[in-house]
MDAnalysis code that builds the backbone (N, CA, C; Angstrom):
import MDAnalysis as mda
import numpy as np

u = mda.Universe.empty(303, n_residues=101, atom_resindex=np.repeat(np.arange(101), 3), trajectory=True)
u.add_TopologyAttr("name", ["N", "CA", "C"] * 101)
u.add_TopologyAttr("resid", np.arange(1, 102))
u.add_TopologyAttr("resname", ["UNK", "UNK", "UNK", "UNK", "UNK", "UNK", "UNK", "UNK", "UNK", "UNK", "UNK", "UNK", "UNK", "UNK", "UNK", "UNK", "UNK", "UNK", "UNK", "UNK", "UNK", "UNK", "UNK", "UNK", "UNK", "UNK", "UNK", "UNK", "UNK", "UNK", "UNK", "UNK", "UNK", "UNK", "UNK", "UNK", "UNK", "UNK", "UNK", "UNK", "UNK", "UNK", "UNK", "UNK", "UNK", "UNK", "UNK", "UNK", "UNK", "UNK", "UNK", "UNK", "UNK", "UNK", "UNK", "UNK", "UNK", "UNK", "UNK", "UNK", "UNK", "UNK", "UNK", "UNK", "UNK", "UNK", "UNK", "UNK", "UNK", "UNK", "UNK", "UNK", "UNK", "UNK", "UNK", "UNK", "UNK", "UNK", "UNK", "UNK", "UNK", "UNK", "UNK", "UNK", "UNK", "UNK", "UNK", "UNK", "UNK", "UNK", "UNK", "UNK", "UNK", "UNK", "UNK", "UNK", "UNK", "UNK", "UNK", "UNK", "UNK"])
u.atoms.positions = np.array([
    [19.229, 46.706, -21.425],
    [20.523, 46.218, -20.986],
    [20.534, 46.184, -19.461],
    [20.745, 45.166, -18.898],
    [21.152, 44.920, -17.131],
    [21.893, 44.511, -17.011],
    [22.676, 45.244, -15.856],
    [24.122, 45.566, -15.338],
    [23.971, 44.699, -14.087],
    [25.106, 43.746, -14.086],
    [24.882, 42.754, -12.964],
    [26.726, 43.021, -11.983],
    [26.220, 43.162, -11.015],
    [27.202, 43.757, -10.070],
    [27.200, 42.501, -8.996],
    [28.555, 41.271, -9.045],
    [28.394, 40.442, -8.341],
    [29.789, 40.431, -7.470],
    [29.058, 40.563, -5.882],
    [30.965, 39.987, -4.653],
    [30.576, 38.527, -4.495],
    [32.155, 38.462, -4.651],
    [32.310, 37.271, -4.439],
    [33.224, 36.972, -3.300],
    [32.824, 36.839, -1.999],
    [33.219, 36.841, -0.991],
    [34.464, 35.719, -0.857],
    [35.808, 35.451, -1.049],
    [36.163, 34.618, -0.860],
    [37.370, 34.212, 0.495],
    [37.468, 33.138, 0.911],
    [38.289, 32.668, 2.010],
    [40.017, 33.584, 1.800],
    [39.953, 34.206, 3.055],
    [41.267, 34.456, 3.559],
    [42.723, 34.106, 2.517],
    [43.327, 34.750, 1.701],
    [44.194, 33.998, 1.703],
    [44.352, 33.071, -0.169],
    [42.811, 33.289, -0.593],
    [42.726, 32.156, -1.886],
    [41.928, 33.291, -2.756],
    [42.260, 34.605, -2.431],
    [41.680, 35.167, -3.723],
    [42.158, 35.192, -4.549],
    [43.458, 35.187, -4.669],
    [43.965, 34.799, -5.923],
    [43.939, 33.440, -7.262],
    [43.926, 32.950, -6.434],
    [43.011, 31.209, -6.928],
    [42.033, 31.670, -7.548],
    [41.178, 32.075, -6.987],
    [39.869, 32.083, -7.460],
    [39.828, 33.255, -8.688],
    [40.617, 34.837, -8.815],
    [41.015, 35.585, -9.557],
    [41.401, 34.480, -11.018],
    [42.307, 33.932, -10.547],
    [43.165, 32.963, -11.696],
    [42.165, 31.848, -12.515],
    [41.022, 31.153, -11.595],
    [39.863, 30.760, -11.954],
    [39.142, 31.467, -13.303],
    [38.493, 32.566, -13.009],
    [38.057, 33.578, -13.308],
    [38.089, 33.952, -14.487],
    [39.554, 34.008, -14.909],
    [40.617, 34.616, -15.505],
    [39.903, 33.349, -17.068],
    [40.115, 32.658, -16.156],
    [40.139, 31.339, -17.658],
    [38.413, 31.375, -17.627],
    [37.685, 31.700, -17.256],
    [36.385, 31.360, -18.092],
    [35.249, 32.729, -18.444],
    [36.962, 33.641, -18.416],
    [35.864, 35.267, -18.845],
    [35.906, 35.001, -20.456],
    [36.885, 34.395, -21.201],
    [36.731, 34.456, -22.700],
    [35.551, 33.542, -23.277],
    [35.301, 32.466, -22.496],
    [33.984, 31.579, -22.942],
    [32.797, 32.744, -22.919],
    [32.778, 33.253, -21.749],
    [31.710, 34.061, -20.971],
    [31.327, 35.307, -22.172],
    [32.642, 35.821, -22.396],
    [32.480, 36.878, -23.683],
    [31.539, 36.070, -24.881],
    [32.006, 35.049, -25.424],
    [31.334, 34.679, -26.257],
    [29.788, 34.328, -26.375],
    [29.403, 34.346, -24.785],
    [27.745, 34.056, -24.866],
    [27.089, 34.669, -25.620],
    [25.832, 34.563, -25.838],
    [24.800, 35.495, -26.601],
    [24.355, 36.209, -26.086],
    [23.830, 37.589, -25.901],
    [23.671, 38.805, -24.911],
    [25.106, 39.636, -24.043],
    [26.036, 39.001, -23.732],
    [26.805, 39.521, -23.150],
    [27.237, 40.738, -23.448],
    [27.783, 41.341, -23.184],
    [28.150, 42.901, -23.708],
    [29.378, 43.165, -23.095],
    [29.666, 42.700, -22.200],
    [31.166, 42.416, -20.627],
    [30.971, 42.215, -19.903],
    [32.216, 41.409, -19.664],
    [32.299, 40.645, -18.379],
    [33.352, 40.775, -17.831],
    [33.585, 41.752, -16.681],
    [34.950, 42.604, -15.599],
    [35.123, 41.967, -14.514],
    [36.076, 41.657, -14.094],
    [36.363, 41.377, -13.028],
    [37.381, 42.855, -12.380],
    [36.925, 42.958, -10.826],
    [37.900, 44.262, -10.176],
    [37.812, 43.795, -9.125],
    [38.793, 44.409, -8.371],
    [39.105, 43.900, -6.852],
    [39.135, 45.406, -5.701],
    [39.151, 45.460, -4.941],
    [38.791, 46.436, -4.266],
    [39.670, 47.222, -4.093],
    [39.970, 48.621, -3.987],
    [41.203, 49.435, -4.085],
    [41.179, 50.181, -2.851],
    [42.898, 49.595, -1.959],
    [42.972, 49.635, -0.831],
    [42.745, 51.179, -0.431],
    [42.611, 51.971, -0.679],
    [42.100, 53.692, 0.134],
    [41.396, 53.422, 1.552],
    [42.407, 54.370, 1.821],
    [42.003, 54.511, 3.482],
    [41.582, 55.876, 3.495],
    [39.814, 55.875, 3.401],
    [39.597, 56.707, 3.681],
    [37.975, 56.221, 4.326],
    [37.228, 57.173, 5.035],
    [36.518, 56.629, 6.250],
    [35.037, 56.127, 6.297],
    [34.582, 56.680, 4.813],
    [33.422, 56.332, 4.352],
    [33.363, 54.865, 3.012],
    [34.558, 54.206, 3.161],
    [34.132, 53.343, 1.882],
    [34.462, 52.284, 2.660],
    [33.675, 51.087, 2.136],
    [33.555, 49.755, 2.440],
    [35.140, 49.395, 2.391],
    [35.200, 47.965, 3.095],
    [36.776, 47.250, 2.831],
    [36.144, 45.883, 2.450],
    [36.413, 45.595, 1.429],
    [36.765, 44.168, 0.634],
    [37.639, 43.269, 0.246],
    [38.272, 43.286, 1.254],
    [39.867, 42.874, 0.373],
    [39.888, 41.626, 0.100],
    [39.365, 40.884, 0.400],
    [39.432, 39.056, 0.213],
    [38.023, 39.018, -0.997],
    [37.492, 39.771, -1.761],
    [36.544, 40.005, -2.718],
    [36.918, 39.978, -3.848],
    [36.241, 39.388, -4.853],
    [36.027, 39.888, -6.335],
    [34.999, 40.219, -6.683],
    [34.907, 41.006, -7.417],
    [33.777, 41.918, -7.747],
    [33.546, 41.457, -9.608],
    [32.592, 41.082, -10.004],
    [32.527, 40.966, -11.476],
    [31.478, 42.158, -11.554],
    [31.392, 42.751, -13.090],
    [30.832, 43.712, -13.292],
    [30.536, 43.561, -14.560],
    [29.048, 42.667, -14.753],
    [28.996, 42.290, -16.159],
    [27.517, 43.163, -17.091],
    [27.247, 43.619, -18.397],
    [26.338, 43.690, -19.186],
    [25.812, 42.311, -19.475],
    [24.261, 42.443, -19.718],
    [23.996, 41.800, -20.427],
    [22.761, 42.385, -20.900],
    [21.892, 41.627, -22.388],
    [21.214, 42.391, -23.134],
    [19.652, 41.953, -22.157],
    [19.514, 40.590, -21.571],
    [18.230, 40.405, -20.881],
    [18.024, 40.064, -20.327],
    [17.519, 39.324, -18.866],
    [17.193, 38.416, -17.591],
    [17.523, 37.246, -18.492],
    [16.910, 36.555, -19.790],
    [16.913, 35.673, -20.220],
    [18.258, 35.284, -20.813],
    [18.917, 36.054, -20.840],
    [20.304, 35.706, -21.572],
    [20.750, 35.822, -20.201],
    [21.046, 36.563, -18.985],
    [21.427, 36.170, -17.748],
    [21.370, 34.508, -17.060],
    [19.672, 34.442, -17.427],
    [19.331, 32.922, -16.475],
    [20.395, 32.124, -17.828],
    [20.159, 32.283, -19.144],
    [21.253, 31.385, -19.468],
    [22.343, 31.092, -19.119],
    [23.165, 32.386, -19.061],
    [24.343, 32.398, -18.721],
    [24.866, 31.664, -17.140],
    [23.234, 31.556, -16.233],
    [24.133, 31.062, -15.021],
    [23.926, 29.538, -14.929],
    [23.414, 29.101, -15.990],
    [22.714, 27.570, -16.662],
    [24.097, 27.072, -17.860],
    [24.800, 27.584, -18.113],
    [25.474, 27.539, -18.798],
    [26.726, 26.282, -18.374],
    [27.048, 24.997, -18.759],
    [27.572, 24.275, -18.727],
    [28.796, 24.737, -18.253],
    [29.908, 25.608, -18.347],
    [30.768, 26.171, -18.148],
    [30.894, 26.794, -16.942],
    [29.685, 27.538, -16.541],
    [29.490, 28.138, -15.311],
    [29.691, 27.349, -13.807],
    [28.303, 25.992, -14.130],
    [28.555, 25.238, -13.511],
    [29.873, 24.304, -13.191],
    [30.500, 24.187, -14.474],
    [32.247, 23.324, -13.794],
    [32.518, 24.751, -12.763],
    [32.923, 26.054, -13.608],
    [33.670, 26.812, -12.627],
    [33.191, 26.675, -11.596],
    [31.993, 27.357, -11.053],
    [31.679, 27.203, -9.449],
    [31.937, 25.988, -8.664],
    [31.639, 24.869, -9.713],
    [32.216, 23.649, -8.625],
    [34.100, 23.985, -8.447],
    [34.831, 24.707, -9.496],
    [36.095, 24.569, -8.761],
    [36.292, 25.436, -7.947],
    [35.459, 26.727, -7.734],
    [35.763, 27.895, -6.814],
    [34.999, 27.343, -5.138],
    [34.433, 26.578, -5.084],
    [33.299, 27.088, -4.019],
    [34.349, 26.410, -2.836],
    [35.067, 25.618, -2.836],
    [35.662, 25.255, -1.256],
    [35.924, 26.797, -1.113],
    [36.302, 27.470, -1.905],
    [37.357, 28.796, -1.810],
    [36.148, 30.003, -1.843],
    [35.066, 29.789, -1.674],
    [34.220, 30.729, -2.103],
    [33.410, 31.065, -0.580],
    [33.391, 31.757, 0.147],
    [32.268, 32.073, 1.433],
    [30.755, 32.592, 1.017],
    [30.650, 33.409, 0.271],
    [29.651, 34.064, -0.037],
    [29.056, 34.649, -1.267],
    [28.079, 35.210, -2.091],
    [28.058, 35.517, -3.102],
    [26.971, 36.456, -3.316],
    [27.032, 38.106, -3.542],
    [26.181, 38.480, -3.961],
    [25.692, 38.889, -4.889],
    [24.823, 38.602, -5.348],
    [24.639, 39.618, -6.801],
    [23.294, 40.589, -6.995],
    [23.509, 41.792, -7.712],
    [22.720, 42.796, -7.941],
    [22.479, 42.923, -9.413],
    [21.590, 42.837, -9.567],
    [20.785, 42.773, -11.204],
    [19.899, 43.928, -11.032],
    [20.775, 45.245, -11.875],
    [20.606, 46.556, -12.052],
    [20.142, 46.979, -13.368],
    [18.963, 48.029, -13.442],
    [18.315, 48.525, -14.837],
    [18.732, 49.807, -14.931],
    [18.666, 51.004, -15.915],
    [18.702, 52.239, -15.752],
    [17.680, 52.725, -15.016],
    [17.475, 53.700, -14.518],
    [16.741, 54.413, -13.448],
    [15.710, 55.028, -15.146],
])
């Protein structure tokens, strides 16, 4: 199972757009083959002196069962419309594709 930890850096102002985006293509996303979840979280404002600030971020936090059900999933007909509607609104994107230790 790999745990994929993705920011999604977005413009000032339109994270919510893009949240609302999101929103509508996590139930397709559930239904893939391999998936296990697919989270979306946003960064929780604490002011305290050692943690990152993200606030214009979404963070997805998804399972899946293999690299190969991953590369599907980002090949996935669906995927591609969404990103074409997020990306004016989108700055950056990282993702971390994590195993158990």
């Amino acid at each position: 199972m790999l745990t994929v930890i993705a920011e999604i850096c977005v413009r000032p102002g339109r994270r919510r757009a893009v949240m609302q985006a999101i929103e509508q293509v996590i139930p397709t996303v559930l239904e893939e083959e391999g998936c296990g979840s697919y989270r979306m979280l946003v960064d929780h404002q604490a002011q305290v002196p050692w943690k990152q600030n993200s606030p214009d971020s979404v963070f997805m936090v998804e399972q899946w069962d293999s690299l190969r059900h991953l590369e599907r999933h980002q090949q996935a007909a669906h995927m591609e419309q969404h990103r074409g509607r997020i990306k004016d609104d989108v700055l950056d994107v990282r993702i971390f594709v994590l195993e158990p230790a």
